[in-house]
C-alpha positions in Angstrom: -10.7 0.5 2.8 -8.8 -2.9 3.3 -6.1 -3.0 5.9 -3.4 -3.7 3.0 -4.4 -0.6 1.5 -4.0 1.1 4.8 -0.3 -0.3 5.1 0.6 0.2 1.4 -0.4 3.3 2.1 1.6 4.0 5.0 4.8 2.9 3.3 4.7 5.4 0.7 7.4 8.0 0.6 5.8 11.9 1.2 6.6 12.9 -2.4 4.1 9.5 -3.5 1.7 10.7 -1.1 1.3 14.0 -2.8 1.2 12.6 -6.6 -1.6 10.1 -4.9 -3.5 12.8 -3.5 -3.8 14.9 -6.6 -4.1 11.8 -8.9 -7.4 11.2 -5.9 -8.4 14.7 -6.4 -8.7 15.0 -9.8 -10.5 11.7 -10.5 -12.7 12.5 -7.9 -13.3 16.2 -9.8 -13.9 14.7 -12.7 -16.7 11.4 -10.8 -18.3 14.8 -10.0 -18.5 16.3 -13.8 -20.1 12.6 -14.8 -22.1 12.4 -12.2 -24.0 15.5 -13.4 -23.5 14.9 -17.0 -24.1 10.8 -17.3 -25.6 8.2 -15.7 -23.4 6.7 -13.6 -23.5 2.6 -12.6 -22.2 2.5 -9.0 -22.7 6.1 -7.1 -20.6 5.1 -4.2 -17.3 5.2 -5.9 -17.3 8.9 -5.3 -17.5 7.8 -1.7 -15.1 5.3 -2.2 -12.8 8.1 -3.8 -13.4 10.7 -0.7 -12.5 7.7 1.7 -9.2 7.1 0.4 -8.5 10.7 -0.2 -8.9 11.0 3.2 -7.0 8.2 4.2 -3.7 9.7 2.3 -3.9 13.2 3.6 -4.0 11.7 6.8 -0.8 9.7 6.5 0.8 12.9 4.5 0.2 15.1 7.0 1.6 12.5 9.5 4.9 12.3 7.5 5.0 16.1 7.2 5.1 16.6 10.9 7.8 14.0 11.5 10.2 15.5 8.8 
C-alpha cells in the first residue's frame, strides 16, 4: 500500500471507515468464493484485499478511541 492511500485513508471520517471496511470485507468474501470456484488471473489481490483491510481497521479503531 502507497503512502497516498495511507493518508487518504487517514482523512476519512469514522462513518467512511466503516462503509470501507464492509465494502473490503465483502469483496474480499466474495475473491474467496472465486477463488474456489474459477480460475483466478492474479492470486495476490486477495492479499492485496487483507492488506488494506487491515490498514482501515487500524485507522477506525484509532478514531474510535479518540471520540
Amino acid at each position: 500500500m502507497k503512502a497516498k492511500e495511507k493518508t487518504a485513508i487517514a482523512g476519512m471520517t469514522v462513518g467512511e471507515l466503516r462503509i470501507e471496511y464492509s465494502r473490503l470485507s465483502t469483496e474480499l468474501v466474495t475473491m474467496k468464493r472465486e477463488r474456489y470456484t474459477k480460475q483466478v488471473k492474479n492470486v495476490k489481490i486477495a492479499k492485496n484485499i487483507r492488506l488494506k483491510r487491515a490498514v482501515v481497521s487500524t485507522f477506525l479503531r484509532q478514531k474510535e478511541l479518540v471520540v
